[in-house]
N, C-alpha and C positions, 0 to 999 in steps of 0.2 A: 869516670875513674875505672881503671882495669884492678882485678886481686893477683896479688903475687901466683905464682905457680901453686898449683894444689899438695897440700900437704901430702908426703908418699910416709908418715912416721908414726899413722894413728897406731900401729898395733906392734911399733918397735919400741928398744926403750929409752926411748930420747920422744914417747907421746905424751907423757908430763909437761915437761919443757917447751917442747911444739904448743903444745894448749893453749901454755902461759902466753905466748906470741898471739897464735892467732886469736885468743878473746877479745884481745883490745885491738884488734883490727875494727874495720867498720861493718866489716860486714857478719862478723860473728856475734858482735855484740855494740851494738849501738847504744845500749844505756851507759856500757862503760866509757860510751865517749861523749855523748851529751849532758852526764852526770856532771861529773869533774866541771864543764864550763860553765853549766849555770851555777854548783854551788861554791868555786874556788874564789869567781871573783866576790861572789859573796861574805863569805868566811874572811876574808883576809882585805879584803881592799873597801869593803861598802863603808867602811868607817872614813873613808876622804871625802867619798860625796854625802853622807852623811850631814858631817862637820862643816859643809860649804852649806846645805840646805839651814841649819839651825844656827850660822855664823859660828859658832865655837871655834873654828878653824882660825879666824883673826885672834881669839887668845891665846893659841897652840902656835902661828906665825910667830905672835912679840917673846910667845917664850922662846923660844929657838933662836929669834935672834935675826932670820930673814925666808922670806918666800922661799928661796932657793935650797935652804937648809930643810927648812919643811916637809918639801916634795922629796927631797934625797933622802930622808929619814924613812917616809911611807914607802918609797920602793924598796930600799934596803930590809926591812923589815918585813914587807910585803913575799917579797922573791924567797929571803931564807925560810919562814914560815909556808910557804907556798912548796917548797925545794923539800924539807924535812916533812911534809906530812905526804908528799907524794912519793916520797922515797918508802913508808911505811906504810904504805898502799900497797905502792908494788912487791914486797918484803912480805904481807897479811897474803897477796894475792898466789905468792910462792908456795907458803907454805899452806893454805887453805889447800891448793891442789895437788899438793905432797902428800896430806894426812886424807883427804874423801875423796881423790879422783884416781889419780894415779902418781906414783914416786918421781920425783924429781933426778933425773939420770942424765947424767952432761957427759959429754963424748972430747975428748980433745981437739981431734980432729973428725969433725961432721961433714958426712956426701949429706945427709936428710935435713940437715939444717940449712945447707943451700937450697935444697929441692924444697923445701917448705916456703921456706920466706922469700928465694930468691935474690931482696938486696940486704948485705948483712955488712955489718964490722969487718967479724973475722972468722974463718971455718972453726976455728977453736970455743969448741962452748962454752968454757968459763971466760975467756975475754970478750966475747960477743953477747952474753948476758950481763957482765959488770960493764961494759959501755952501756948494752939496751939501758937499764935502769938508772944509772946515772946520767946520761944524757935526756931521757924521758922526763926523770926530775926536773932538770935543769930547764926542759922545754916548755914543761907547764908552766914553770917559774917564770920566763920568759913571754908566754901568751899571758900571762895574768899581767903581769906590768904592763902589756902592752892596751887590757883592757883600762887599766887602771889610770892610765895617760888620756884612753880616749875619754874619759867619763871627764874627765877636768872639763871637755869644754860642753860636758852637758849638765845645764843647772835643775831639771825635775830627778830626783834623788830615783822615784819611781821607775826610771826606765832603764835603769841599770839595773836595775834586777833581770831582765831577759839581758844586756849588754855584753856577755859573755859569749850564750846561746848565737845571740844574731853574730858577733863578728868572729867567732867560729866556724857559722855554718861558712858563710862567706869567703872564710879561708880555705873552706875546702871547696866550694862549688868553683868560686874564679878563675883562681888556677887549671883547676878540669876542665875548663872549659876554653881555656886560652891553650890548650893542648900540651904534647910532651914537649917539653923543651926548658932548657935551665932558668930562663925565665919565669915560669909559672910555680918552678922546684924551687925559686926564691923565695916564693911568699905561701908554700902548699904546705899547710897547716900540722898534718903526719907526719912532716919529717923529723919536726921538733918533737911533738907527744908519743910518735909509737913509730920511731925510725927503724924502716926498711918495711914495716907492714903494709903499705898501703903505697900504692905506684899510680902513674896516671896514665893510661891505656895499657899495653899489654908490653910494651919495650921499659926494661930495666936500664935504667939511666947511665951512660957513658965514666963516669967520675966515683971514684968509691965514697963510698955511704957517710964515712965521718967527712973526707972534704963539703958532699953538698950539704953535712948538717952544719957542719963550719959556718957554711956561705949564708945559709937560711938563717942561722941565729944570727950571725951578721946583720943582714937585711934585718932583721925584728928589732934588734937591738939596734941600729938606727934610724929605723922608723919612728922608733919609742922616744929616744936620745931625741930627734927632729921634733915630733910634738911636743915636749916640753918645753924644751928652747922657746918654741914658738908659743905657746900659752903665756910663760912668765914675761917675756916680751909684750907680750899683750895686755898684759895685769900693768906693767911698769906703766905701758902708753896711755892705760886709762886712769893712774893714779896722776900721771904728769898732764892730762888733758880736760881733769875735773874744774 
């Protein structure tokens, strides 16, 4: 994995702003991205495989009415709860570095905002930080469900506590290593959590930034969509094959 162009903003005043980006890059700060996976899918999703581990889950099924109800309940649930606490993340992480770092100073139209990041929304600082944060929301939201689909077909409740971590890492290693190419941009993990920070070698992708977030959320969200299908399928064939 290659890093966006080198920040040219430390000591303009758009280096608040800048900051906010490059910490949740990878390479600035790796807590801020390993944090979030091990404990989102924790927080908000350990309660499905929980419920499968202690059967509870079969009385949470008949109350609802059907499997399918069920499952669509825990994501819905899951994604908003996931969505609103990473929106006030990024919101704590704003103003944290407004009040002890440096003031938060947005430019309408940014040359340093390109040269920082490289691949962006829009040169406009206020539309290219209310995309960054809402889109980032929305992405977490989007990798947790998709943790939370994987764990259905895993019955020790235990190993989904690292489940986040590992297919995180994964989503970042595979891609990099399957090179640049809009293929790899499908499944490379940054584009959804911390889009535009994080590129894979040193060429800035052909297609602007919100289409390949488009297409990446796409891709995740039918990845997710296709596992469950194929889980509850698989529940129906063993209830009808007992």
């Amino acid at each position: 994995m290659g890093e966006p162009p080198a920040s040219a903003v430390r000591n303009s005043v758009e280096a608040g702003i800048s900051f906010f980006y490059n910490i949740q890059g990878t390479y600035e700060s790796v807590l801020l991205m390993l944090l979030p996976m091990i404990c989102l899918p924790l927080l908000f999703a350990n309660n499905l495989s929980q419920n499968r581990y202690t059967g509870f889950n079969k009385f949470l099924i008949t109350r609802v009415g059907s499997l399918q109800r069920y499952i669509r309940n825990f994501f819905v649930k899951t994604f908003g709860i996931t969505f609103v606490a990473v929106l006030i993340w990024q919101c704590l992480l704003l103003l944290e570095i407004n009040l002890l770092m440096s003031p938060i100073k947005i430019l309408r139209s940014s040359r340093s905002l390109k040269n920082s990041l490289g691949y962006i929304f829009s040169q406009n600082g206020y539309v290219n930080l209310f995309c960054f944060v809402l889109l980032a929301s929305i992405g977490w939201a989007i990798f947790v469900c998709l943790v939370l689909v994987i764990s259905l077909f895993i019955k020790n409740p235990y190993i989904f506590w690292g489940l986040g971590l590992m297919v995180g890492l994964l989503l970042f290693l595979i891609p990099a290593l399957l090179g640049n190419g809009l293929v790899s941009y499908l499944f490379f993990l940054p584009i959804l959590i911390m889009p535009g920070n994080q590129i894979i070698g040193s060429d800035i992708p052909s297609v602007p930034l919100y289409i390949q977030y488009g297409l990446t959320a796409l891709m995740y969200m039918s990845v997710t969509l296709g596992l469950t299908i194929l889980f509850i399928r698989g529940k129906f064939y063993e209830e009808n094959h007992q």
